[in-house]
Backbone as XML, in Angstrom:
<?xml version="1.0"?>
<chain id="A" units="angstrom">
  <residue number="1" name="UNK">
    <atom name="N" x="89.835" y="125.840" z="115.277"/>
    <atom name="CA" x="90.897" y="125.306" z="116.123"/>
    <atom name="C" x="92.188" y="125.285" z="115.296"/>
  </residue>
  <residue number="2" name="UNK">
    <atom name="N" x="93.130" y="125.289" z="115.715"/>
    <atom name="CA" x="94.316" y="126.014" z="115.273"/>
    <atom name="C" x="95.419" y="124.234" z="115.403"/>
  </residue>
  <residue number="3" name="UNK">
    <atom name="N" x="95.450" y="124.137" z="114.149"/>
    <atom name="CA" x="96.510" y="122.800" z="113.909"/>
    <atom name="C" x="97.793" y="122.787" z="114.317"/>
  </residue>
  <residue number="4" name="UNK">
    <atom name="N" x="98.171" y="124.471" z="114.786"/>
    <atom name="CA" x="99.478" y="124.314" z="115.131"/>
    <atom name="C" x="99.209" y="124.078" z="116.441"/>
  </residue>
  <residue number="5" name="UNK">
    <atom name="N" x="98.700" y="124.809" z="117.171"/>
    <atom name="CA" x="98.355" y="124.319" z="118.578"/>
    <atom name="C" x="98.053" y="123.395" z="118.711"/>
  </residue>
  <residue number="6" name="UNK">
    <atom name="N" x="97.138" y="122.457" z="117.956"/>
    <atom name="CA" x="96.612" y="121.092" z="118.327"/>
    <atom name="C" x="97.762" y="120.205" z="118.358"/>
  </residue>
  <residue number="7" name="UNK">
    <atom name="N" x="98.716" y="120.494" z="117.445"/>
    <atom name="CA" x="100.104" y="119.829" z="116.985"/>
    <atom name="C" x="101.226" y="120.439" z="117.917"/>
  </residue>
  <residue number="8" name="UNK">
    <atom name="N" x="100.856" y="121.295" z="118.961"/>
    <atom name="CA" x="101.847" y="121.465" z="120.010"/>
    <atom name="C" x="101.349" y="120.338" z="120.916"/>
  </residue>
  <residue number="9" name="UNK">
    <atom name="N" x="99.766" y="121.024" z="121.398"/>
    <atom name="CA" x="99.463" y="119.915" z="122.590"/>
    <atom name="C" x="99.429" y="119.076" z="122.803"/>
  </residue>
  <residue number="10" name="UNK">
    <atom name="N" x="99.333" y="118.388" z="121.437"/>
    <atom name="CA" x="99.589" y="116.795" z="120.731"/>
    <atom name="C" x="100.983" y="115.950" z="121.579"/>
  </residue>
  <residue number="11" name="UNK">
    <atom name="N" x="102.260" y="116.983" z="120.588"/>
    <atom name="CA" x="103.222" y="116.611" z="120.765"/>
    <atom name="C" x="103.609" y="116.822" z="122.529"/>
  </residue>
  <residue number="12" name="UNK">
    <atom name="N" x="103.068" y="117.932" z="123.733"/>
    <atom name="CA" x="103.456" y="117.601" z="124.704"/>
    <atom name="C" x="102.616" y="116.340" z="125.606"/>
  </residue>
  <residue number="13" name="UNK">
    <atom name="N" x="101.552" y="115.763" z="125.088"/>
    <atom name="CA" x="101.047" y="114.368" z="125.681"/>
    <atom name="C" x="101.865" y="113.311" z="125.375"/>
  </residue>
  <residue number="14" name="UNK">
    <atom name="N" x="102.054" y="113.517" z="123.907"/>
    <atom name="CA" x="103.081" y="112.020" z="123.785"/>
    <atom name="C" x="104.639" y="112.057" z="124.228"/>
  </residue>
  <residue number="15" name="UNK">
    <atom name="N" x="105.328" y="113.461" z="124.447"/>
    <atom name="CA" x="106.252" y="113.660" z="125.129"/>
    <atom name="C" x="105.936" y="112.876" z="126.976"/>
  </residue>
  <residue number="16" name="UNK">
    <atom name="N" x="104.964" y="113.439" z="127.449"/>
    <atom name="CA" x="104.008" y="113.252" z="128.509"/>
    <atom name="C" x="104.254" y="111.358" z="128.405"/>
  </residue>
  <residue number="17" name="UNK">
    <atom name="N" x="103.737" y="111.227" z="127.421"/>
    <atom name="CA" x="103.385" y="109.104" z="127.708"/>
    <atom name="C" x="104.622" y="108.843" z="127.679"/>
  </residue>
  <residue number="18" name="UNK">
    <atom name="N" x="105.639" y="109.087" z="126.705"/>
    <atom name="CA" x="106.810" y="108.696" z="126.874"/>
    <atom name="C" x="107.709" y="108.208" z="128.027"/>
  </residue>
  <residue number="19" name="UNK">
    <atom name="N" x="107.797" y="109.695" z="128.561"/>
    <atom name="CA" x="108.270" y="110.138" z="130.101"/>
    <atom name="C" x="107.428" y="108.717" z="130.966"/>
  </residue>
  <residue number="20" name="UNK">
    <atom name="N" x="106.192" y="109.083" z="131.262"/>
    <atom name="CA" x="105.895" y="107.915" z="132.224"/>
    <atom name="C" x="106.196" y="106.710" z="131.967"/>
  </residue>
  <residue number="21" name="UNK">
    <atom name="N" x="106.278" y="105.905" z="130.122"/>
    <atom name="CA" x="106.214" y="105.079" z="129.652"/>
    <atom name="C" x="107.817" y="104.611" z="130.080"/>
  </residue>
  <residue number="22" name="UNK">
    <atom name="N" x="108.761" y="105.510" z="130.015"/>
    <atom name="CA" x="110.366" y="104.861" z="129.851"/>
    <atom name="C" x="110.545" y="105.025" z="131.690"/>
  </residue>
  <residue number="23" name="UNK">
    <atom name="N" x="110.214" y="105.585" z="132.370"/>
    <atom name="CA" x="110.403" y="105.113" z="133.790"/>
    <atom name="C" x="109.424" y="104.503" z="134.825"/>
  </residue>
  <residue number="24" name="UNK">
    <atom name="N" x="108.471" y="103.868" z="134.151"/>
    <atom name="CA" x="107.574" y="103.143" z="135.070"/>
    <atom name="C" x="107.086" y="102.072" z="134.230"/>
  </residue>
  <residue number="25" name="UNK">
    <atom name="N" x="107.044" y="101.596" z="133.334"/>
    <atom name="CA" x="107.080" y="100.554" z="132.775"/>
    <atom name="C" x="108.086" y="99.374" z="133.128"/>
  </residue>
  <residue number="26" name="UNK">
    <atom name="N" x="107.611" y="98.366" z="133.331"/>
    <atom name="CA" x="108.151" y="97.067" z="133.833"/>
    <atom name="C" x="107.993" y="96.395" z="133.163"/>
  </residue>
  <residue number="27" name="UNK">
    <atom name="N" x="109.124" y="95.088" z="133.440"/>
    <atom name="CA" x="108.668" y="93.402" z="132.610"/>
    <atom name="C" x="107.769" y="92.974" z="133.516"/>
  </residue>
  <residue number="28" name="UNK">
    <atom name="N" x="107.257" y="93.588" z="134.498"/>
    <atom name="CA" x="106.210" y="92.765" z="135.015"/>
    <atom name="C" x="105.102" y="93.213" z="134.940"/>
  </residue>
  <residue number="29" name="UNK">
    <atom name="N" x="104.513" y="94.612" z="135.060"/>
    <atom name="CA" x="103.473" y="95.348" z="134.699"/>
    <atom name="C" x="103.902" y="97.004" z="133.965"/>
  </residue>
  <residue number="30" name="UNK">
    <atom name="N" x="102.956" y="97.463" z="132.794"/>
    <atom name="CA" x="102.982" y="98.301" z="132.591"/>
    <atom name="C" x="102.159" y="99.941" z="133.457"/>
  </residue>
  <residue number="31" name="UNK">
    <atom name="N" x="103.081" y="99.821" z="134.345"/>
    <atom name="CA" x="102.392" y="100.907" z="135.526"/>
    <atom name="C" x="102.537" y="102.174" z="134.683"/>
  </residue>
  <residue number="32" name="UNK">
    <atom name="N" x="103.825" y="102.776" z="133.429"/>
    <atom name="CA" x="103.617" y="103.662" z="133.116"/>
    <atom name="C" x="102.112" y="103.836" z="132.740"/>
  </residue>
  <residue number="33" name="UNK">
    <atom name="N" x="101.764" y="103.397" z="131.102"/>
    <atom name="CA" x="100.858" y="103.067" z="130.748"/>
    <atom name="C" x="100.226" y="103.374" z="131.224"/>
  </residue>
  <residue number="34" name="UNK">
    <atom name="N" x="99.274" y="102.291" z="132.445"/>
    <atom name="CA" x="98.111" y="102.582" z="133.026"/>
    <atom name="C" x="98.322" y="104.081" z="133.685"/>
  </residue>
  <residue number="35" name="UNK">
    <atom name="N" x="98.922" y="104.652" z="134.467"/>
    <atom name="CA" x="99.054" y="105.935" z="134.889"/>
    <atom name="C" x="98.886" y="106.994" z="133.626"/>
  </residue>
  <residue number="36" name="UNK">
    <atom name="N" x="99.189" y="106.718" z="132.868"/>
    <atom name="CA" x="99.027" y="107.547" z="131.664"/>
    <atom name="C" x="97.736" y="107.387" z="131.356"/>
  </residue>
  <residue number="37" name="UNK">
    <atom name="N" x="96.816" y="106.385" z="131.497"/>
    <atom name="CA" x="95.493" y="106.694" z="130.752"/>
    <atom name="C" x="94.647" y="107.039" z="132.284"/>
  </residue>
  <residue number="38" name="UNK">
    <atom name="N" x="95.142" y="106.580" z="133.568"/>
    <atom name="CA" x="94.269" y="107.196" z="134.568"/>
    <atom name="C" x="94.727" y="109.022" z="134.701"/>
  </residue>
  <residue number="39" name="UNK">
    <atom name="N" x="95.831" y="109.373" z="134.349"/>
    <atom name="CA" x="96.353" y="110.548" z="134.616"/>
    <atom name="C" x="94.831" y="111.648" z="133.258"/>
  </residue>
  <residue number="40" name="UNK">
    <atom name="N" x="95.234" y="110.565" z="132.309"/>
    <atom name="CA" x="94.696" y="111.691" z="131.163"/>
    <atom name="C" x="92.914" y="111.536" z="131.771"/>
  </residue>
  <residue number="41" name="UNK">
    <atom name="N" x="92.573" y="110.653" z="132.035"/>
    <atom name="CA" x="90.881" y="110.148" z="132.527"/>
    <atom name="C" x="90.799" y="111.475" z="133.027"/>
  </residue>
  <residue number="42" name="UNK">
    <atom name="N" x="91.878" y="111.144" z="134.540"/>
    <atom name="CA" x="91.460" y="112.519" z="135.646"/>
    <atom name="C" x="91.079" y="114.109" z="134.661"/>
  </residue>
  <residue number="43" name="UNK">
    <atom name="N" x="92.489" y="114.583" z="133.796"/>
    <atom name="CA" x="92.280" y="115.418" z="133.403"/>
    <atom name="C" x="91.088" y="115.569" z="132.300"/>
  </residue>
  <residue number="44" name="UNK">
    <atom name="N" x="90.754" y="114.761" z="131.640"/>
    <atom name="CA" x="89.305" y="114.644" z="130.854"/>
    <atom name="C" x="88.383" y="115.281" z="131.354"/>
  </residue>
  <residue number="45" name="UNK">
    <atom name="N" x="88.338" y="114.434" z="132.814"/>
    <atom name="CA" x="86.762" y="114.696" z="133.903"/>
    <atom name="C" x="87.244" y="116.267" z="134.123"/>
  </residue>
  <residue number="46" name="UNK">
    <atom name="N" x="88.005" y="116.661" z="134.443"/>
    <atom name="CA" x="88.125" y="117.764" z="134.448"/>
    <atom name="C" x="87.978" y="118.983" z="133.720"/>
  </residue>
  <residue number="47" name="UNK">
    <atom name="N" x="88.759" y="118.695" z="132.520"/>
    <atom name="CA" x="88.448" y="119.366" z="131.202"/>
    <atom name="C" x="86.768" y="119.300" z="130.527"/>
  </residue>
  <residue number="48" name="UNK">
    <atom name="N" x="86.428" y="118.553" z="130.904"/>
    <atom name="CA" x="84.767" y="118.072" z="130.082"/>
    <atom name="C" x="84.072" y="118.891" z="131.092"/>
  </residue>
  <residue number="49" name="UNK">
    <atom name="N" x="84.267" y="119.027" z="132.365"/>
    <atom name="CA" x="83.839" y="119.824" z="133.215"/>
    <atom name="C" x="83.847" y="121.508" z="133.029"/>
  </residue>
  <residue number="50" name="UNK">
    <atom name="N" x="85.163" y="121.907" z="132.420"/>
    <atom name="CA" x="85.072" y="123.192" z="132.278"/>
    <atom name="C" x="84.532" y="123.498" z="130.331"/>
  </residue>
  <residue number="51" name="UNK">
    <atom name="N" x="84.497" y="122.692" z="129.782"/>
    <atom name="CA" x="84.180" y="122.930" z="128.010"/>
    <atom name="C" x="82.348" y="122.498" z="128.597"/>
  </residue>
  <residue number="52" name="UNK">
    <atom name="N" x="82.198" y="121.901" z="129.432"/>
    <atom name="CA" x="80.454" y="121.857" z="130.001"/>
    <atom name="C" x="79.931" y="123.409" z="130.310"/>
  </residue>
  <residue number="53" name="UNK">
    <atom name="N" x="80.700" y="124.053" z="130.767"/>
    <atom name="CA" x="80.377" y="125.063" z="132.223"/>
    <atom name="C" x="80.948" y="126.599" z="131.373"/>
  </residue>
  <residue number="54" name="UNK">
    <atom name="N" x="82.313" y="126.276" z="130.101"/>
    <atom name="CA" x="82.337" y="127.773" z="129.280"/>
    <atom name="C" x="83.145" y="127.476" z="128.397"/>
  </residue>
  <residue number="55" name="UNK">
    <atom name="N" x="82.617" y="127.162" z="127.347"/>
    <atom name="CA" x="83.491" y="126.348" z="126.018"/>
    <atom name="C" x="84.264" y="127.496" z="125.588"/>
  </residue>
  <residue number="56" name="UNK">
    <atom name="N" x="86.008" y="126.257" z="125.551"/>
    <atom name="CA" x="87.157" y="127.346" z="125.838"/>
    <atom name="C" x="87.658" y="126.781" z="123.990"/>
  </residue>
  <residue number="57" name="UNK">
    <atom name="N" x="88.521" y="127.097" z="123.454"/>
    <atom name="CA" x="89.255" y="126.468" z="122.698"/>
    <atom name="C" x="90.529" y="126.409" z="123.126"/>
  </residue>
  <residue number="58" name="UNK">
    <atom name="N" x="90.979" y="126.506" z="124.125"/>
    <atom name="CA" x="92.519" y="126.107" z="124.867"/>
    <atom name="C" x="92.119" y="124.647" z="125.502"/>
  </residue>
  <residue number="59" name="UNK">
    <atom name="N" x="91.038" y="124.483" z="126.002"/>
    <atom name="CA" x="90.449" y="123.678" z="126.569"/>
    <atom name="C" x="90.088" y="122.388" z="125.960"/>
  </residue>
  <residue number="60" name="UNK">
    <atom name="N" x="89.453" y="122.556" z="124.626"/>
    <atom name="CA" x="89.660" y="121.918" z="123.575"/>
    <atom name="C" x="90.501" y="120.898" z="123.284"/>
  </residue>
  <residue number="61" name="UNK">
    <atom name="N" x="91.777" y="121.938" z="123.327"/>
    <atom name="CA" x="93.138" y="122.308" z="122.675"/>
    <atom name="C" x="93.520" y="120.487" z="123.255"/>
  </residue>
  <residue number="62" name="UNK">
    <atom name="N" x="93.716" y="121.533" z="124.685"/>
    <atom name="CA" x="94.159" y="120.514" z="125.764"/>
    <atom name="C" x="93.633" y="118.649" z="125.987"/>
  </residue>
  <residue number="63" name="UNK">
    <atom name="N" x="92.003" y="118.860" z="125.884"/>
    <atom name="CA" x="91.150" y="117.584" z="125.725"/>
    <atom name="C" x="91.677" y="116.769" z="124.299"/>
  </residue>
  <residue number="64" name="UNK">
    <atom name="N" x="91.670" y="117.641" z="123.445"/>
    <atom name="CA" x="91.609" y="116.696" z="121.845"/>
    <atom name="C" x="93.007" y="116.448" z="122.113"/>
  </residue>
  <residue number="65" name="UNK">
    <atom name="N" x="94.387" y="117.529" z="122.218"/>
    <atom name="CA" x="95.849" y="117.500" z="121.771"/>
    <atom name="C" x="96.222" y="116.830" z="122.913"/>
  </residue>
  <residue number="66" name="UNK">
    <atom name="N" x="96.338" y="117.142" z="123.944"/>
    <atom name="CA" x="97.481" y="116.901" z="125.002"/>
    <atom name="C" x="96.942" y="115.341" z="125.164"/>
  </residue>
  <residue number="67" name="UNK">
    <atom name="N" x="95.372" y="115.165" z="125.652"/>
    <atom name="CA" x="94.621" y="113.903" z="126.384"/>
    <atom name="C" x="94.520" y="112.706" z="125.594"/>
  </residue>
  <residue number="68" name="UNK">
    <atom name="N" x="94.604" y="113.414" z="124.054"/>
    <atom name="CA" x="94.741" y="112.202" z="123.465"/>
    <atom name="C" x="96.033" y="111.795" z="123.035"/>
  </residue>
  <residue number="69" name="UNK">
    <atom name="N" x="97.137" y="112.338" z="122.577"/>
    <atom name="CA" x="98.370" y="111.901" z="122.624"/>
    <atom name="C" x="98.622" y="111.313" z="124.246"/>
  </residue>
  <residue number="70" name="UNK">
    <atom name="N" x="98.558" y="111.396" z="125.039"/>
    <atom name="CA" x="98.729" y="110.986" z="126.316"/>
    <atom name="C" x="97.994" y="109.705" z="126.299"/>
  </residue>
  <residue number="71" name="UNK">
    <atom name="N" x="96.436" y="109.453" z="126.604"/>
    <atom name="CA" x="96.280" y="108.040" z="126.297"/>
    <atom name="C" x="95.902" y="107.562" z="125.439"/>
  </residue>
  <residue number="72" name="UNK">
    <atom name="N" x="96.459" y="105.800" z="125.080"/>
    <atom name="CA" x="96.845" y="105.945" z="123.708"/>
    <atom name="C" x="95.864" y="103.913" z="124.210"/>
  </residue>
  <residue number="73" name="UNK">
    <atom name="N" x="94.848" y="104.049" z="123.945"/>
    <atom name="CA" x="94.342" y="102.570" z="123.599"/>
    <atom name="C" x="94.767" y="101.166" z="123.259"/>
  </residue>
  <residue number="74" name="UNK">
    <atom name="N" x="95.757" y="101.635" z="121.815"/>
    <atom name="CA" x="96.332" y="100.791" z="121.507"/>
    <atom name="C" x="97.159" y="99.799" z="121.892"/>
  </residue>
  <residue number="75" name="UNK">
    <atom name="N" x="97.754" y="101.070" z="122.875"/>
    <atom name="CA" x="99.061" y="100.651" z="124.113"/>
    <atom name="C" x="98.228" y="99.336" z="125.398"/>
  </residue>
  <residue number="76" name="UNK">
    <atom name="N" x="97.280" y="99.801" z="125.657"/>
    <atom name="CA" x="95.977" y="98.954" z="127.046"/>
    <atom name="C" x="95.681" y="97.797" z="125.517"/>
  </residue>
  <residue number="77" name="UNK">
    <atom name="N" x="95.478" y="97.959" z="124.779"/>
    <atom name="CA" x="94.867" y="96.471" z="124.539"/>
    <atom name="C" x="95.880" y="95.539" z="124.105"/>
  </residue>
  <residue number="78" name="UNK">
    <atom name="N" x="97.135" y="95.826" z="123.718"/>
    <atom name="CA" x="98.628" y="95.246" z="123.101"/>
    <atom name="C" x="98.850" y="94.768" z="124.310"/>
  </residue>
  <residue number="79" name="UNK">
    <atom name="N" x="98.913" y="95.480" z="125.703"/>
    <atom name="CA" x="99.578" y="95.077" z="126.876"/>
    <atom name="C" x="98.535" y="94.089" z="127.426"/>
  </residue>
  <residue number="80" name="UNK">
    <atom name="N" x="97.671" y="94.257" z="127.517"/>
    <atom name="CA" x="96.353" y="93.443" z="128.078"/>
    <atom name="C" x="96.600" y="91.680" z="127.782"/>
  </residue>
  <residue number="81" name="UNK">
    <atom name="N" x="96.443" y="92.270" z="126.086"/>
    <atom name="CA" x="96.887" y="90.840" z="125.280"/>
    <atom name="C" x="98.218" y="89.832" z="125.641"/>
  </residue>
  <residue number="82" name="UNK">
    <atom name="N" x="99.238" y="90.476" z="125.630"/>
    <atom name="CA" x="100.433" y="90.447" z="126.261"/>
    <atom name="C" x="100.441" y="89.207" z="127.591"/>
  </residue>
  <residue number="83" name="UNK">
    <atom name="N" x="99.383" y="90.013" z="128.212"/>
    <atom name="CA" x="99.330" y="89.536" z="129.614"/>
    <atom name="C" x="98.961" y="88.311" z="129.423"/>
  </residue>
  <residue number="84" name="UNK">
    <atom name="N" x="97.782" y="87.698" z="128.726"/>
    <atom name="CA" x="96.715" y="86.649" z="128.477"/>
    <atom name="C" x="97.877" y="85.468" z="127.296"/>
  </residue>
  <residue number="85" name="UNK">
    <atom name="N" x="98.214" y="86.244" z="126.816"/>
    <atom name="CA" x="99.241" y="85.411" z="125.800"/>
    <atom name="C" x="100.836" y="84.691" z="126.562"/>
  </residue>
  <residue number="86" name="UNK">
    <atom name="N" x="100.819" y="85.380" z="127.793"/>
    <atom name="CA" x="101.628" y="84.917" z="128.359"/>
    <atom name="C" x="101.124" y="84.145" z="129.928"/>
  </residue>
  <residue number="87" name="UNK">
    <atom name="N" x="99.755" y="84.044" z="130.028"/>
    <atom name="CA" x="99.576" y="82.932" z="130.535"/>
    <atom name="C" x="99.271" y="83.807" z="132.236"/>
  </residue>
  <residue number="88" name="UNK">
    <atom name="N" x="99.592" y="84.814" z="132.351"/>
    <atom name="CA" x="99.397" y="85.669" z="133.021"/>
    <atom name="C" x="98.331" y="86.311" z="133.463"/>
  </residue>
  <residue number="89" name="UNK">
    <atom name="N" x="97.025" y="85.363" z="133.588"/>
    <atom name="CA" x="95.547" y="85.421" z="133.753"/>
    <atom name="C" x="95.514" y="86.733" z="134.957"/>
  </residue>
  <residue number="90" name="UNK">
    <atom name="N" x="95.751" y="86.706" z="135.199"/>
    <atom name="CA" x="95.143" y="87.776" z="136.625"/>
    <atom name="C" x="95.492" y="88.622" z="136.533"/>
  </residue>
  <residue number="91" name="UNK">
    <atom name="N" x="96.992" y="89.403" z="136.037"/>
    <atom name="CA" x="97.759" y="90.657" z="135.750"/>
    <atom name="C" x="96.742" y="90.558" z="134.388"/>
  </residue>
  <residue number="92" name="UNK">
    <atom name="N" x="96.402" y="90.144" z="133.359"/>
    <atom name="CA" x="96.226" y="90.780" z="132.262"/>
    <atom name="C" x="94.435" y="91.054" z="132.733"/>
  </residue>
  <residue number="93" name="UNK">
    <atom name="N" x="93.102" y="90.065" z="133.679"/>
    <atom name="CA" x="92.743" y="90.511" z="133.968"/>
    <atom name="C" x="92.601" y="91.687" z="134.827"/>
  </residue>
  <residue number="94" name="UNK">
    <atom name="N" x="93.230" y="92.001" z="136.162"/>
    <atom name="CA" x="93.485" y="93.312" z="136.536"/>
    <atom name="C" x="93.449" y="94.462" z="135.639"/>
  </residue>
  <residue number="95" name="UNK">
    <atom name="N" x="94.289" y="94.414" z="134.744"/>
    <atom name="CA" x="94.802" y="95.253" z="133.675"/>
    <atom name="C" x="93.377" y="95.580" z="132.659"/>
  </residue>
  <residue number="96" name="UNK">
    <atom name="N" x="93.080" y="94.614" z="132.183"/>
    <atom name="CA" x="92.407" y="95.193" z="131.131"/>
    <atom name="C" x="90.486" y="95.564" z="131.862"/>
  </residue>
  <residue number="97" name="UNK">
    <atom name="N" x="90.365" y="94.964" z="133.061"/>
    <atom name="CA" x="89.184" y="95.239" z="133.269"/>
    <atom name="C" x="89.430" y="96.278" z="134.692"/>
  </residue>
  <residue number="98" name="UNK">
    <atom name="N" x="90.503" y="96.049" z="135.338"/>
    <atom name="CA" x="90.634" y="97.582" z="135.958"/>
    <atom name="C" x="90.917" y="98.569" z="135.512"/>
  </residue>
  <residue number="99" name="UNK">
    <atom name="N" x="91.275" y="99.022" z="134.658"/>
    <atom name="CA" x="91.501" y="100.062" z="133.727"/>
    <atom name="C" x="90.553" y="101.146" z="133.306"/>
  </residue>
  <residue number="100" name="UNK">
    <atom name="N" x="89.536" y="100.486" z="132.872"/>
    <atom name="CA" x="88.763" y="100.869" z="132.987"/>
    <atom name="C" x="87.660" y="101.437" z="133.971"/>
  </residue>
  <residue number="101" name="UNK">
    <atom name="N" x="87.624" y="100.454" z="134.804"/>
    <atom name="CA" x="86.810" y="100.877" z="136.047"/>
    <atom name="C" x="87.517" y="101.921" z="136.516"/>
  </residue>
  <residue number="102" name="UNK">
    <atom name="N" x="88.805" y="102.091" z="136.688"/>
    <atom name="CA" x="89.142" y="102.856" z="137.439"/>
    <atom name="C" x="89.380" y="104.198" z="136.585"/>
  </residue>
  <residue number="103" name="UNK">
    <atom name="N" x="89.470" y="104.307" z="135.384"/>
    <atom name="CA" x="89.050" y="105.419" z="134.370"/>
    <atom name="C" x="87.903" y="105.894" z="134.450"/>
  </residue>
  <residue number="104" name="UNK">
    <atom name="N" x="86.930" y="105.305" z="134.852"/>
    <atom name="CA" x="85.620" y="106.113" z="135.101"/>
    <atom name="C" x="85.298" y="106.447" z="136.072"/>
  </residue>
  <residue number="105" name="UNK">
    <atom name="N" x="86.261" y="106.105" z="137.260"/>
    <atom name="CA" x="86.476" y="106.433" z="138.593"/>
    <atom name="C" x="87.270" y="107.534" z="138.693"/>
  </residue>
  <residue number="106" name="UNK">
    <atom name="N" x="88.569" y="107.987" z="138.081"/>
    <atom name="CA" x="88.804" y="109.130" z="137.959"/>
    <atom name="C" x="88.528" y="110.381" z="137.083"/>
  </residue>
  <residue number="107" name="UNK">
    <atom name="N" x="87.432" y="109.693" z="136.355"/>
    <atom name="CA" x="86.910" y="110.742" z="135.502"/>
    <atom name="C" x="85.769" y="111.328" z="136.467"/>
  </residue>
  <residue number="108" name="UNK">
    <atom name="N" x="84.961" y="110.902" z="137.605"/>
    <atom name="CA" x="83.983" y="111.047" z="138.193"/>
    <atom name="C" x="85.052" y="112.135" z="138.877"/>
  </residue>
  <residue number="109" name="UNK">
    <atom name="N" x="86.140" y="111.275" z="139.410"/>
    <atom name="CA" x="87.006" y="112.275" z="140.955"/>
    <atom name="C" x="87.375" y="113.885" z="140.131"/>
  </residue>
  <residue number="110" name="UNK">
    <atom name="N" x="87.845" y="114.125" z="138.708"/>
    <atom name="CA" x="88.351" y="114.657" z="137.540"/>
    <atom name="C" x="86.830" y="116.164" z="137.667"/>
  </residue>
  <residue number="111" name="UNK">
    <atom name="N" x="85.757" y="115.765" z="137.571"/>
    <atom name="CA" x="84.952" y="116.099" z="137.772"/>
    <atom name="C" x="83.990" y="116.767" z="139.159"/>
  </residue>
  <residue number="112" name="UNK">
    <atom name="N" x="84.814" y="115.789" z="139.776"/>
    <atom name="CA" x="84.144" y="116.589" z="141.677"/>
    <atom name="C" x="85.054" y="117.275" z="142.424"/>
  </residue>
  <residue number="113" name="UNK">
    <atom name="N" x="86.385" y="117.221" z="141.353"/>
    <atom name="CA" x="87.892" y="118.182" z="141.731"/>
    <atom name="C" x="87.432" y="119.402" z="141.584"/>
  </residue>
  <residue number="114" name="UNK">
    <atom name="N" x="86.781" y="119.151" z="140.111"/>
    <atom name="CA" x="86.424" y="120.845" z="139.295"/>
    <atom name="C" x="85.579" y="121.232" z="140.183"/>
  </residue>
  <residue number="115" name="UNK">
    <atom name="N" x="84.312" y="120.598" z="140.339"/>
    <atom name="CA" x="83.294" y="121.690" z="141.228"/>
    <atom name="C" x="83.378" y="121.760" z="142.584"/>
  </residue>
  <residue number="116" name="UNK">
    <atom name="N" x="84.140" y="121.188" z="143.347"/>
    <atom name="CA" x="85.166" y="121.619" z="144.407"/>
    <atom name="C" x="85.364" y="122.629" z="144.093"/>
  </residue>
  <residue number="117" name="UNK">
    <atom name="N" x="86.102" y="123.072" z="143.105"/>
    <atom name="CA" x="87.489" y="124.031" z="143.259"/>
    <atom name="C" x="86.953" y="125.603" z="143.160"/>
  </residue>
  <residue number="118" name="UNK">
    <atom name="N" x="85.389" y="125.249" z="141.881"/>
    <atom name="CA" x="85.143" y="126.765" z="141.997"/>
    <atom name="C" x="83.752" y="126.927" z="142.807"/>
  </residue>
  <residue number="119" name="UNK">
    <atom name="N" x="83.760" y="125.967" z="144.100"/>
    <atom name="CA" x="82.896" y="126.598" z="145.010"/>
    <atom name="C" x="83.911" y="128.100" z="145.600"/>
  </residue>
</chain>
């Protein structure tokens, strides 16, 4: 696998979080954020779907560089905390335990997109 590529695809996910991060981020909820780790989920289920079905190294590329600069953990548990530290019980629950659920919910949809697509 090729470091410059990994270090392109890299750099267009966190270009990618940015973008969602500076126009959908709020003082009241971080909607960028979460869209950023359901956006990258979807494409995961997707990508894991095609490196399952004909292991690509663009594919790779894309899963390791783009998906992981795009969602970024650190960001969901800082904000989560955030929420709980500010007394904000229900937004920081929502947040930190929908997040998840719904990450494995679009990793499932990420996945029934793909074999949709090449019926």
């Amino acid at each position: 696998m090729s470091i410059i590529l990994l270090s392109i695809f890299g750099v267009l996910g966190v270009l990618s979080r940015y973008t969602l991060d500076t126009f959908f981020n709020t003082k009241d909820f971080p909607i960028g954020t979460l869209s950023a780790n359901l956006l990258g989920c979807l494409l995961a289920g997707i990508i894991f779907q095609i490196i399952q079905t004909k292991s690509s190294d663009l594919s790779q590329l894309f899963l390791i560089g783009f998906c992981g600069a795009l969602t970024t953990f650190s960001s969901y548990a800082l904000q989560g905390f955030q929420f709980l530290q500010k007394d904000q019980t229900l937004k920081g629950f929502f947040y930190l335990f929908g997040s998840p659920l719904l990450g494995v919910l679009f990793i499932f949809l990420g996945i029934k997109i793909f074999q949709l697509s090449i019926r």
